[in-house]
C-alpha positions, -999 to 999 in steps of 0.1 A, spaced: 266 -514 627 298 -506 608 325 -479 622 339 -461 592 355 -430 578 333 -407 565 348 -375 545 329 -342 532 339 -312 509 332 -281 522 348 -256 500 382 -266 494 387 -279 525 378 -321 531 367 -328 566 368 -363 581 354 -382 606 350 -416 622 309 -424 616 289 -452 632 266 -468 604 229 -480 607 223 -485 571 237 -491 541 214 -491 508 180 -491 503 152 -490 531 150 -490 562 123 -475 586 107 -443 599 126 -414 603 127 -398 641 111 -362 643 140 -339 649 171 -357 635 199 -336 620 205 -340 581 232 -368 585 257 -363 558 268 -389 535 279 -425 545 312 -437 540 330 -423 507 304 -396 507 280 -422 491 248 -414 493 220 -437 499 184 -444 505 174 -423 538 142 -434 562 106 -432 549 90 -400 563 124 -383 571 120 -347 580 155 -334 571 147 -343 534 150 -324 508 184 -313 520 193 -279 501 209 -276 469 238 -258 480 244 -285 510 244 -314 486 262 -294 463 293 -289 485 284 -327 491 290 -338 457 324 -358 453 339 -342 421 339 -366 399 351 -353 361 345 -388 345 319 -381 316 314 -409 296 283 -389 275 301 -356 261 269 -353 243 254 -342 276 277 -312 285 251 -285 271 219 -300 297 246 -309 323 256 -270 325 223 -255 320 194 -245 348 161 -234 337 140 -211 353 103 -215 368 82 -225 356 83 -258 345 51 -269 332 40 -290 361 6 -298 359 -18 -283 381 -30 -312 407 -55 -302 435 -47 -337 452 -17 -359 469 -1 -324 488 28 -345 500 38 -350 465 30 -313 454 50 -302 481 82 -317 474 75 -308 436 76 -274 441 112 -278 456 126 -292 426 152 -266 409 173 -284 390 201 -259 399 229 -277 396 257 -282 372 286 -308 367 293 -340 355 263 -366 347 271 -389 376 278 -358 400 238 -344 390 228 -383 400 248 -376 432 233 -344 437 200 -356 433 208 -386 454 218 -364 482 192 -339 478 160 -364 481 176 -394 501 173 -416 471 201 -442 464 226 -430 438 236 -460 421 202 -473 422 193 -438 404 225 -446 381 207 -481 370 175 -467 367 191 -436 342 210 -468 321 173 -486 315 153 -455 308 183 -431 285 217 -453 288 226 -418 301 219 -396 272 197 -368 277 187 -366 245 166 -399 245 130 -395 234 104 -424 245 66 -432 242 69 -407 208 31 -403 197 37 -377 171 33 -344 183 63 -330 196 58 -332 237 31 -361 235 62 -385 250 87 -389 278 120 -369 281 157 -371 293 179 -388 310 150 -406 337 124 -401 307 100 -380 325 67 -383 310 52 -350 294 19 -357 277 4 -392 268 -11 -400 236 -41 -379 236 -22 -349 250 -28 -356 287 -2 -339 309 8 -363 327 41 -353 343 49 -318 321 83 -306 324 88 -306 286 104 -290 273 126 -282 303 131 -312 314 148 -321 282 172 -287 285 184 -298 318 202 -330 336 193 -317 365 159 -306 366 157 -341 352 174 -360 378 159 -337 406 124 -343 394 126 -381 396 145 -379 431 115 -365 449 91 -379 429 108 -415 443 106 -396 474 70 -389 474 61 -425 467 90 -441 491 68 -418 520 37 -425 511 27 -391 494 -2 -406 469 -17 -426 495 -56 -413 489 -76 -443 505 -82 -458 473 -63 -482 452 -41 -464 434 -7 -462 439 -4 -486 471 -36 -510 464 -55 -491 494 -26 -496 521 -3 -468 534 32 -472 528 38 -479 566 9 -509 566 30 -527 530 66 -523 550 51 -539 583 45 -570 559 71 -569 536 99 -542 545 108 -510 534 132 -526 506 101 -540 490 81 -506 493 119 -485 476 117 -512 445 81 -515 435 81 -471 441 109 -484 411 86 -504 393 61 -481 394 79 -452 374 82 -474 349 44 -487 352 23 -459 369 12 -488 392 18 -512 422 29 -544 408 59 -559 429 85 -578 411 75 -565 377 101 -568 349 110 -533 347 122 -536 383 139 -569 379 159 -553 352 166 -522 370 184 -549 401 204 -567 372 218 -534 361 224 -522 392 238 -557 400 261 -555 370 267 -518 373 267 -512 338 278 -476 340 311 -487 346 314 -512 319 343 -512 291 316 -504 267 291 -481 281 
């Protein structure tokens, strides 16, 4: 348990308070039914909330007046997606299955504007996600530029998009994730997408009593063995992968990156 001073912006006022700390970080275990949306640890930093937590997603305009302004912008190139929010609807595809993850999908707005590292924030408040793990995740998939194109097949929206490089369309045209070309217009409808999509796999949402995403155990059964820091980085791993393979590379790199914080390098 740590005591410490916890501060919050509500309008222009900044309200204080002595907190009692549970958890820093990532993990942790299953969220209480009925507990309040805590607001953010110390520093209004915003970490990785309880699997299954039934305050989450808090609204946009809470985590909004959550956000710690922040006007350091080290991608200028960003400022038109960082201060634009598109209107439904996005492109998602149409999925009859994994309602957990649907859910939470159709709660992503992107309606937000700011600074990059304030969206992250945002974002990280919004979906109980980490925000400097989300920060480390943004530098391996974009080094923070939204205009970053991966996976390019040809066709312009057969590839993966933005600043979290949200897949649109595979190789053969496939929606896989959709989005485009939204979530290329938009930092935030970016940032929000891959929040709850963490989320959804963080609580279990594509559990479907087959192998795929969790090898045919539910979240709960993989954190009783391992913990629930193992089940936040492989859900890591597996944006990268689309599968369940703890201690994969992509992850390990994410760590170092996070480990280095490489945002706030000389050179970044």
């Amino acid at each position: 348990m740590l005591l410490r001073l916890g501060c919050l912006r509500v309008g222009r006022a900044t309200v204080c308070a002595l907190v009692l700390l549970a958890l820093v970080g990532c993990g942790g275990q299953t969220a209480p039914t009925g507990a309040p949306p805590p607001p953010p640890t110390g520093n209004g930093y915003f970490g990785t909330e309880l699997a299954h937590a039934n305050f989450l997603p808090r609204s946009d305009s809470y985590c909004a007046s959550a956000v710690k302004p922040n006007l350091w912008e080290p991608r200028p190139d960003n400022d038109q997606a960082n201060h634009t929010v598109v209107s439904p609807p996005h492109g998602w595809p149409n999925e009859t299955y994994w309602t957990g993850w649907r859910d939470k999908r159709a709660k992503v707005t992107g309606n937000f504007t700011g600074t990059t590292t304030e969206i992250i924030q945002w974002a990280a408040c919004k979906w109980g996600i980490d925000e400097d793990t989300i920060r480390a995740d943004a530098v391996v998939e974009s080094y923070w530029h939204m205009s970053t194109i991966g996976d390019v097949c040809g066709p312009v929206g057969e590839g993966s998009y933005g600043l979290l490089q949200i897949k649109n369309e595979d190789c053969s045209g496939a929606v896989v994730h959709g989005g485009y070309p939204h979530t290329t217009q938009s930092t935030a409808l970016n940032v929000d997408w891959y929040g709850a999509h963490m989320r959804a796999c963080y609580d279990g949402d594509f559990y479907d009593g087959g192998n795929w995403l969790y090898n045919g155990q539910t979240v709960d059964q993989i954190a009783a063995q391992h913990g629930w820091d193992y089940v936040f980085w492989t859900c890591v791993g597996a944006h990268f992968s689309g599968d369940w393979s703890p201690g994969q590379p992509y992850e390990l790199h994410v760590r170092q990156i996070l480990s280095d914080r490489t945002w706030e390098s000389a050179n970044f």
